[in-house]
Every structure is written in C-alpha cells, then in structure tokens.
PyMOL CGO cylinders between C-alpha atoms (Angstrom):
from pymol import cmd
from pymol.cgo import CYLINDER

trace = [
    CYLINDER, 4.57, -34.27, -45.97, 3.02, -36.26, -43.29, 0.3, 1, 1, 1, 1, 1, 1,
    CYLINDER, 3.02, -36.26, -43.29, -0.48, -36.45, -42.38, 0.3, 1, 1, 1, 1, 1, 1,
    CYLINDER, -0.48, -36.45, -42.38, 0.55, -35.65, -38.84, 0.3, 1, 1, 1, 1, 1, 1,
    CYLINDER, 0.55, -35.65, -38.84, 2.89, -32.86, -39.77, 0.3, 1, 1, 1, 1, 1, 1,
    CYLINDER, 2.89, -32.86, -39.77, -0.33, -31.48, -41.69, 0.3, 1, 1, 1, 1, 1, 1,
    CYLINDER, -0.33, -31.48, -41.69, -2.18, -31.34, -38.42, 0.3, 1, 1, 1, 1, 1, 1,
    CYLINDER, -2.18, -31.34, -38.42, 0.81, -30.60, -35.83, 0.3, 1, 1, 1, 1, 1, 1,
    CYLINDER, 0.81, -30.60, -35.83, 0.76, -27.27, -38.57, 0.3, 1, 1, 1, 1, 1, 1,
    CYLINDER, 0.76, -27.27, -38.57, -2.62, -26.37, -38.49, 0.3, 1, 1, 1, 1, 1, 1,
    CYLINDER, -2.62, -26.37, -38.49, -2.83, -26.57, -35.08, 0.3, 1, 1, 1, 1, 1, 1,
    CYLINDER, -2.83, -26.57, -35.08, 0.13, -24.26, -34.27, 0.3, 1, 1, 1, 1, 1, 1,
    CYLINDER, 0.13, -24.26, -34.27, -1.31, -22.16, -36.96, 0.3, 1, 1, 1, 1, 1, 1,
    CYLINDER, -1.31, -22.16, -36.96, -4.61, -21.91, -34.87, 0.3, 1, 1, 1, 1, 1, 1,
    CYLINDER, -4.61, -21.91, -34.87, -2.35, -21.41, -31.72, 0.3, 1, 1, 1, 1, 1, 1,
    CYLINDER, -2.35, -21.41, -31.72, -1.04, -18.36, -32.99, 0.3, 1, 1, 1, 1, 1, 1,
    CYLINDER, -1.04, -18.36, -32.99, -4.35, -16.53, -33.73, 0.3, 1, 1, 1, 1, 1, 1,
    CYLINDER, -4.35, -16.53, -33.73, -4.99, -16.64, -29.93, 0.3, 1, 1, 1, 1, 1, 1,
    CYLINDER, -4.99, -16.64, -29.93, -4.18, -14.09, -27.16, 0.3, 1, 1, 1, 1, 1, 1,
    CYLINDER, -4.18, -14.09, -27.16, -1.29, -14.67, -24.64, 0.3, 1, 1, 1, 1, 1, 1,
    CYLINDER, -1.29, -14.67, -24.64, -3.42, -15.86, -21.96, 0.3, 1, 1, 1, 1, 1, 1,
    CYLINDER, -3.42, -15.86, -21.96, -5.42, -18.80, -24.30, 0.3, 1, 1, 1, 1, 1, 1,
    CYLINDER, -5.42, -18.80, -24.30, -1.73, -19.78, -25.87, 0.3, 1, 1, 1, 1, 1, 1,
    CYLINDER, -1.73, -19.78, -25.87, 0.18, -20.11, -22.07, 0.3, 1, 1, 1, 1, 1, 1,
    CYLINDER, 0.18, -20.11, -22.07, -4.10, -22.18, -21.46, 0.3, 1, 1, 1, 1, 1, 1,
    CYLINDER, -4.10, -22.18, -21.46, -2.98, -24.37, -24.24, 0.3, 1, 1, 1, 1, 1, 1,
    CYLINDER, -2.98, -24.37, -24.24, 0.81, -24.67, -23.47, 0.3, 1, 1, 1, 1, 1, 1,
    CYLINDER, 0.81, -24.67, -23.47, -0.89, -25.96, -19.85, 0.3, 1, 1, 1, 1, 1, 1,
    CYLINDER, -0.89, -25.96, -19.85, -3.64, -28.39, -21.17, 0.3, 1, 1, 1, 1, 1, 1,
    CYLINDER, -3.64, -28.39, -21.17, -0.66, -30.11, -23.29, 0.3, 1, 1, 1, 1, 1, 1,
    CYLINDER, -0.66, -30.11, -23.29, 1.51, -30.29, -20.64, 0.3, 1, 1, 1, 1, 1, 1,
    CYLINDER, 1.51, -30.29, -20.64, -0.64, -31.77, -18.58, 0.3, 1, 1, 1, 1, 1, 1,
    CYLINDER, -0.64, -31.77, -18.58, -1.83, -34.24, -21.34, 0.3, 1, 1, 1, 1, 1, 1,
    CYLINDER, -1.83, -34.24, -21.34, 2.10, -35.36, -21.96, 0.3, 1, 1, 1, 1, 1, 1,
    CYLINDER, 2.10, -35.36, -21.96, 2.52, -35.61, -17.94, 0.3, 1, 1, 1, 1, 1, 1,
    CYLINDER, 2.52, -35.61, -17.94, -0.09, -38.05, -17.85, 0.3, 1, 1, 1, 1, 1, 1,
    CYLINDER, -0.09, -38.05, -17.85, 1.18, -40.62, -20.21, 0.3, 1, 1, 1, 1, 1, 1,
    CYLINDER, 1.18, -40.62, -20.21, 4.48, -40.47, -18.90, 0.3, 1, 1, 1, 1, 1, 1,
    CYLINDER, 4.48, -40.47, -18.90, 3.72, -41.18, -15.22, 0.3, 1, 1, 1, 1, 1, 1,
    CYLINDER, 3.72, -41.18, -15.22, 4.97, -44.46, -14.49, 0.3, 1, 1, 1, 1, 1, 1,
    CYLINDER, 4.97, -44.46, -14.49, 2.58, -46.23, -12.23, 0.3, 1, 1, 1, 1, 1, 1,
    CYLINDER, 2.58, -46.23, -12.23, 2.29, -46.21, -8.65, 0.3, 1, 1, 1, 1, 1, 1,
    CYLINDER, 2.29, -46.21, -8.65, 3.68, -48.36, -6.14, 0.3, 1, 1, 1, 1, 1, 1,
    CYLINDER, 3.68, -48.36, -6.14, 1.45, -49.75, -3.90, 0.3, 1, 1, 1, 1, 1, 1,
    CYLINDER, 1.45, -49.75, -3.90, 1.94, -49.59, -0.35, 0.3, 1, 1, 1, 1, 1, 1,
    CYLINDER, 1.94, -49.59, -0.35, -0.18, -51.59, 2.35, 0.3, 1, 1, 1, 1, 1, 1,
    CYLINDER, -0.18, -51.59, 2.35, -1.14, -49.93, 5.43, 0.3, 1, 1, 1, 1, 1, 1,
    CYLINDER, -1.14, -49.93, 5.43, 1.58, -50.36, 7.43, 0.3, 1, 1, 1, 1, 1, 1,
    CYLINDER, 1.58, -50.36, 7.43, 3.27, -47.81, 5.09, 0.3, 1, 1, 1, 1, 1, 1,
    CYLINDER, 3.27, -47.81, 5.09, 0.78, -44.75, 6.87, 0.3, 1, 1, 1, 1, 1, 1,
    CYLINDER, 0.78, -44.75, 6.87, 2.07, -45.99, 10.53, 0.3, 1, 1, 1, 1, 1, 1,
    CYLINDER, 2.07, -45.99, 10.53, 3.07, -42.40, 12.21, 0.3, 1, 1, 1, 1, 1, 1,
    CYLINDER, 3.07, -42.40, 12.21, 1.78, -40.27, 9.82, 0.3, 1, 1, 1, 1, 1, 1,
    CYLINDER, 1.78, -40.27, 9.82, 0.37, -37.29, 11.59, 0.3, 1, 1, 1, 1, 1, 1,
    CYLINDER, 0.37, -37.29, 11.59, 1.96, -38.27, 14.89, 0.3, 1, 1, 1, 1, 1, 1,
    CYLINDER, 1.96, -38.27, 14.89, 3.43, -35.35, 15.32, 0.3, 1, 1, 1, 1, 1, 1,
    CYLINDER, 3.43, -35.35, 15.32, 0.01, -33.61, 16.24, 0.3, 1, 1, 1, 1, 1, 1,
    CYLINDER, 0.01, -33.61, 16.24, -0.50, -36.06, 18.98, 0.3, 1, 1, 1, 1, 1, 1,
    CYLINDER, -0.50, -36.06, 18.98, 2.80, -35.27, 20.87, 0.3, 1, 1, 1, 1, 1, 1,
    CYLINDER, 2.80, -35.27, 20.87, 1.34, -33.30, 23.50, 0.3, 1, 1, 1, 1, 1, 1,
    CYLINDER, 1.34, -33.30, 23.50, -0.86, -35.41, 25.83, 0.3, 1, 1, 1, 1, 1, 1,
    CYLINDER, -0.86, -35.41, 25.83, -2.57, -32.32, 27.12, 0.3, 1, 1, 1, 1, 1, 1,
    CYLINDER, -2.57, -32.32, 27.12, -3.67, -31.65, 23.63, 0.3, 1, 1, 1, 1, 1, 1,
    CYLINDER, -3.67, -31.65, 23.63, -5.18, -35.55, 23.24, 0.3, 1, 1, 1, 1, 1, 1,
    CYLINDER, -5.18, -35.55, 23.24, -7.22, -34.67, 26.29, 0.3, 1, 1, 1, 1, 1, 1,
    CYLINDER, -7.22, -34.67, 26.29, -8.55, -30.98, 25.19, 0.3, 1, 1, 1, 1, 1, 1,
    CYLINDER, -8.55, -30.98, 25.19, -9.34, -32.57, 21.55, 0.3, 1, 1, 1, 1, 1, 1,
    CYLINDER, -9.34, -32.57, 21.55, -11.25, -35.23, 23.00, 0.3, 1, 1, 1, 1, 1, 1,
    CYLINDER, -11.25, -35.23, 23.00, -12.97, -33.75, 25.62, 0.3, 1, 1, 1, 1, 1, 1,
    CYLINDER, -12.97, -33.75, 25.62, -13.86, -30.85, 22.98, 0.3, 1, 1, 1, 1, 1, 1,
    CYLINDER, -13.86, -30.85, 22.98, -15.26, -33.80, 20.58, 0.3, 1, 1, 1, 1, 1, 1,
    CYLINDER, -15.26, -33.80, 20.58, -17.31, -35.48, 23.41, 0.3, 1, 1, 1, 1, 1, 1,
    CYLINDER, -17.31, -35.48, 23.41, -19.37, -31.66, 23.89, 0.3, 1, 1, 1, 1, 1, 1,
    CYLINDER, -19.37, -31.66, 23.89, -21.49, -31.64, 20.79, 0.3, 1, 1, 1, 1, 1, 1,
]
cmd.load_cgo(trace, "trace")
C-alpha cells in the first residue's frame, strides 16, 4: 500500500472520532484548501475597466448636492 494511502487512512480514521460539527469544520478547511489551488489566475483589468461603477448612486443631482453639502459641515 502506498505511503499516501497510509496517511489519506489515518487521517479519515482521525476524522471519524470527531463530532458532526468538527467533521462538516474539516470537510470546510479542505474545501477551501482544494478551491485555492484550482483558481486559475486573475485577469487583470486597468482602470478604465471600474468606469461607471457605482453610478447609479449619483443619478439624482439633488442627491450630489445634499451629499456634498452634508460633507462640507464637519
């Protein structure tokens, strides 16, 4: 048998000798592990990509003028 097979078993072994809630901790912390190394990397994006993001908080003029005039008080 495997060296690795050895350790995959005495791990699982270990697994099951904890309660429900440390198991589904466990079954999380792995996951997580695997979802890391399989993320393929990012795109980058320059600036221009964030042009308009958020405009749609600044579509009322009257609310420009109350949000700045309610900055300028303190």
């Amino acid at each position: 048998m495997p060296a690795s097979s050895l350790i995959l078993n005495d791990i699982l072994a270990r697994a099951k000798q904890l309660d429900t809630k440390d198991q589904l901790t466990l079954l999380q912390k792995l996951a997580a592990l695997i979802g890391r190394k399989e993320k393929l990397p990012e795109q980058t994006s320059g600036l221009s990509a964030l042009a308009g993001l958020g405009s749609e908080v600044w579509k009322n003029e009257a609310a420009i003028d109350q949000y700045l005039d309610e900055e300028r008080q303190w």
